[in-house]
Structures are given as C-alpha cells and as structure tokens.
C-alpha positions as CSV (number, residue, x, y, z in Angstrom):
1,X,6.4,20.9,1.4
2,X,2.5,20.0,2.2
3,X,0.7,18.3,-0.6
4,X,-2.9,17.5,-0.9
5,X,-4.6,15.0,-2.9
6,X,-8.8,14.7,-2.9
7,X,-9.5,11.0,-3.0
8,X,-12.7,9.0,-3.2
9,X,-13.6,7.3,0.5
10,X,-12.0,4.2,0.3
11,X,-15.1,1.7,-0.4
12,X,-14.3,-1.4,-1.7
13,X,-15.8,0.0,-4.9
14,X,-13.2,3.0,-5.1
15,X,-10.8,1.3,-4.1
16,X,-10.8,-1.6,-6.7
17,X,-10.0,0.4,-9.6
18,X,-7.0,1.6,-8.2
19,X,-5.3,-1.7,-7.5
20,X,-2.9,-4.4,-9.5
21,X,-3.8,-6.6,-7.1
22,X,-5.5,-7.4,-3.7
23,X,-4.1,-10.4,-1.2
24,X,-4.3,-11.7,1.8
25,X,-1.4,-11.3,3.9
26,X,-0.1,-11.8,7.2
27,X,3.0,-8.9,8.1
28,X,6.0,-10.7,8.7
29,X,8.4,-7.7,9.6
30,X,9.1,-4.0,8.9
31,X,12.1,-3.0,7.5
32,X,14.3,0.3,7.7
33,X,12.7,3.5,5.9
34,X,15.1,4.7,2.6
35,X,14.7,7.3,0.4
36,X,12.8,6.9,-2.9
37,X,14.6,9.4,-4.7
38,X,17.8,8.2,-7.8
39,X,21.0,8.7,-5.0
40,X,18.9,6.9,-2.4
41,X,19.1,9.7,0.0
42,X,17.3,13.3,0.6
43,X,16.4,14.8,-2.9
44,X,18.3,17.9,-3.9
45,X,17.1,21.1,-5.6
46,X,18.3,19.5,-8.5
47,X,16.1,16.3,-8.7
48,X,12.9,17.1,-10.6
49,X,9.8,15.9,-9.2
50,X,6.8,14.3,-11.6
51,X,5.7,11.2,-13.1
52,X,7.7,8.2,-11.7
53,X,10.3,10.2,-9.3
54,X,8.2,11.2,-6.5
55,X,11.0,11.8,-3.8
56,X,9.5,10.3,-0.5
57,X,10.9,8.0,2.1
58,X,9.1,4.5,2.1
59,X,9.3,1.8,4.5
60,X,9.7,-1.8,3.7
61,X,7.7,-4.9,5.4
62,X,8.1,-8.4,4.4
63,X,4.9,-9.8,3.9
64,X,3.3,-13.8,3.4
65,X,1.0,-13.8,0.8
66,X,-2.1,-16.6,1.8
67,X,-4.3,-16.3,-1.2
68,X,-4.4,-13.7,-3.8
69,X,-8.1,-11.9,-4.0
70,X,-7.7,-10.0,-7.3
71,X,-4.6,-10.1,-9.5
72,X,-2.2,-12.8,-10.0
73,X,0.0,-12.5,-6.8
74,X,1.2,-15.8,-6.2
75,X,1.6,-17.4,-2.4
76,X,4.9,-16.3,-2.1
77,X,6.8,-13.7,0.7
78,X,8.0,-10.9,-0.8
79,X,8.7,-7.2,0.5
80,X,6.1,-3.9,-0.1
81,X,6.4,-0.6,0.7
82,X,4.4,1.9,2.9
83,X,4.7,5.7,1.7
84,X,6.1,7.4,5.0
85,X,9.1,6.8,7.8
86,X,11.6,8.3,9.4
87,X,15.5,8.9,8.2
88,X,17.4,10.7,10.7
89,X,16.0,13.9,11.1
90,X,13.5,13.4,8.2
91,X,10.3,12.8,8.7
92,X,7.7,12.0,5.7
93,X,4.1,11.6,6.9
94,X,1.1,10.5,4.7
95,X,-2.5,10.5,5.7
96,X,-4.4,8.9,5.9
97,X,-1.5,6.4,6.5
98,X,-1.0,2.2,6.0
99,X,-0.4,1.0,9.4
100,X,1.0,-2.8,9.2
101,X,2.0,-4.4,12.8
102,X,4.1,-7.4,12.6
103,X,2.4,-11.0,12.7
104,X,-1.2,-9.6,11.9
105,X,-3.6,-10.7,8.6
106,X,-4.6,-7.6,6.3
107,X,-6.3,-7.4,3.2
108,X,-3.2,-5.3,1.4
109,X,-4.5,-3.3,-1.9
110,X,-1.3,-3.2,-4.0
111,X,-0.2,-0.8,-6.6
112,X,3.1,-1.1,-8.7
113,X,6.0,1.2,-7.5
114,X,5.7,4.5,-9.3
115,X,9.0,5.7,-7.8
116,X,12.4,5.1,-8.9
117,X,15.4,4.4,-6.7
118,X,19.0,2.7,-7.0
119,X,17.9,1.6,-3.5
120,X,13.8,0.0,-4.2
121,X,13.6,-2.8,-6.6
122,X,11.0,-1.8,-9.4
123,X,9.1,-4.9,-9.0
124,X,8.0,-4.2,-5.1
125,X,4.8,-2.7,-4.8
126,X,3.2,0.0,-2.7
127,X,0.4,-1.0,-0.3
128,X,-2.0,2.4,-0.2
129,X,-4.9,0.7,1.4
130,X,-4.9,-2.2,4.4
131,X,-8.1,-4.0,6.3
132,X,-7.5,-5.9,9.3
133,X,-8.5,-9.6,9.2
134,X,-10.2,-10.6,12.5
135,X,-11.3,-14.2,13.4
136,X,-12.9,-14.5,9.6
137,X,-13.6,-11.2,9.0
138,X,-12.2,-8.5,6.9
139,X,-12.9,-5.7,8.7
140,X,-13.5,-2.2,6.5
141,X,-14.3,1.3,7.3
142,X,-17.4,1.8,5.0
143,X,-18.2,-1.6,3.8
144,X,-18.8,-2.7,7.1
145,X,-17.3,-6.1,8.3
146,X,-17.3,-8.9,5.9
147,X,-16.6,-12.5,5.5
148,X,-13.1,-13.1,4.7
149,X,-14.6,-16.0,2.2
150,X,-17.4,-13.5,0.5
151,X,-14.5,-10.9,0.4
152,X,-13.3,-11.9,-2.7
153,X,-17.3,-12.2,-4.7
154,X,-17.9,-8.4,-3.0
155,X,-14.6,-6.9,-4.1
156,X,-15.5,-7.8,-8.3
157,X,-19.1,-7.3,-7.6
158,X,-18.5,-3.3,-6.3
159,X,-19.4,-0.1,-8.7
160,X,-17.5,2.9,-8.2
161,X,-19.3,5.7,-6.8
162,X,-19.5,9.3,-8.9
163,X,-16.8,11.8,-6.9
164,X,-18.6,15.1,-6.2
C-alpha cells in the first residue's frame, strides 16, 4: 500500500505547530525495528487502520536530551521512534525520512506516539523532523543555518506560512 500525505515545507514556522516538543539531542544508539500494530507483528486483514492504530514498523534510538528548546522535555535519555525499518522481509519506507546516526547532535521535533502497540510504550515519542547540529549551528534546509543559541528565540518567533 502507497500512501501520500501533502505537507507544508518543513520551515521552522511549519514545523512548530506540529510539535510537543523540540530538544537538543545527541543519538546514543538505534535499536531493532518492531511493529506498531496491537500483536506486535505484521497487521492482518483483520486489524482496522485509523486514528491511533496506524500499522507501521518504527525503529527505536536512545537519545540524551542536552536542553529542551520548546516543551518541557527534561535532560534525561530516553528512547524515540523513527517511522520506517526493516522486519524480515518487510520493509516500511517514509519520505521524506528521519535519518539519526549514532553519537551526532540533532535538533529532534517530537510528537507524542499516535500508534498503539503491546510492544511501544505510549509515552515514547516520534521524531518526524531532525537538523544536524554542526560546530554551533543548527543547520536547516529552508531556514538556512542558525545559531544553536538564537535557535531557541527563532523557533517561537516563526509564523506559519498559508499552504497553497
């Protein structure tokens, strides 16, 4: 099944709105993709898809916190999810995808978990958006590069832009 969703570019103005919270976080390690779905493996004809079971698999990645931008994330490690992985022959692909590589520093936008799952703990969140932090800069695709220390001012000062 191929399933398209229109989304706003992902300026820090779009993206704010769609966000529990936004930290700073260096990747500590990935985890093995699961499925999302109630029996924790492939969904069956018989599992209904909508609001809060979207089947997928997800990938875990244990994540230190440094400093929460927006939200109330404390410094902590704790363990996200990325839509997308592999599970045996399965594959579940999502673009445009989160890409987290061990040991770097992101900016992570967080969302809570929509999907339910004996195997996910509801209180994880998914990660749907990630900038790389390089040497003081958070670097973005339409916001151009900015201060990691004028991140946090830009972020609550951006307007959403009107979707076409």
């Amino acid at each position: 099944m191929n399933e398209s969703i229109d989304a706003p570019d992902p300026t820090l103005a779009n993206l704010r709105g769609y966000s529990s919270d936004v930290v700073e976080a260096t990747i500590v390690a990935a985890g093995q993709p699961f499925w999302n779905s109630p029996t924790g493996v492939a969904p069956t004809t018989s599992d209904k898809p909508g609001p809060g079971n979207e089947f997928g698999i997800v990938t875990p990645y244990t994540i230190t916190i440094s400093q929460a931008v927006a939200g109330s994330r404390p410094v902590s490690n704790i363990t996200v999810l990325i839509e997308g992985g592999t599970v045996g022959c399965y594959v579940h692909t999502v673009s445009p995808a989160v890409i987290l590589t061990p040991k770097d520093s992101d900016i992570l936008f967080l969302r809570p978990l929509q999907m339910r799952s004996k195997t996910s703990d509801p209180a994880m969140a998914v990660v749907f958006q990630a900038f790389p932090v390089v040497s003081g800069k958070v670097r973005t695709p339409f916001d151009g590069e900015i201060l990691l220390s004028d991140f946090p001012g830009r972020l609550l000062g951006a307007r959403p832009s009107a979707i076409p």
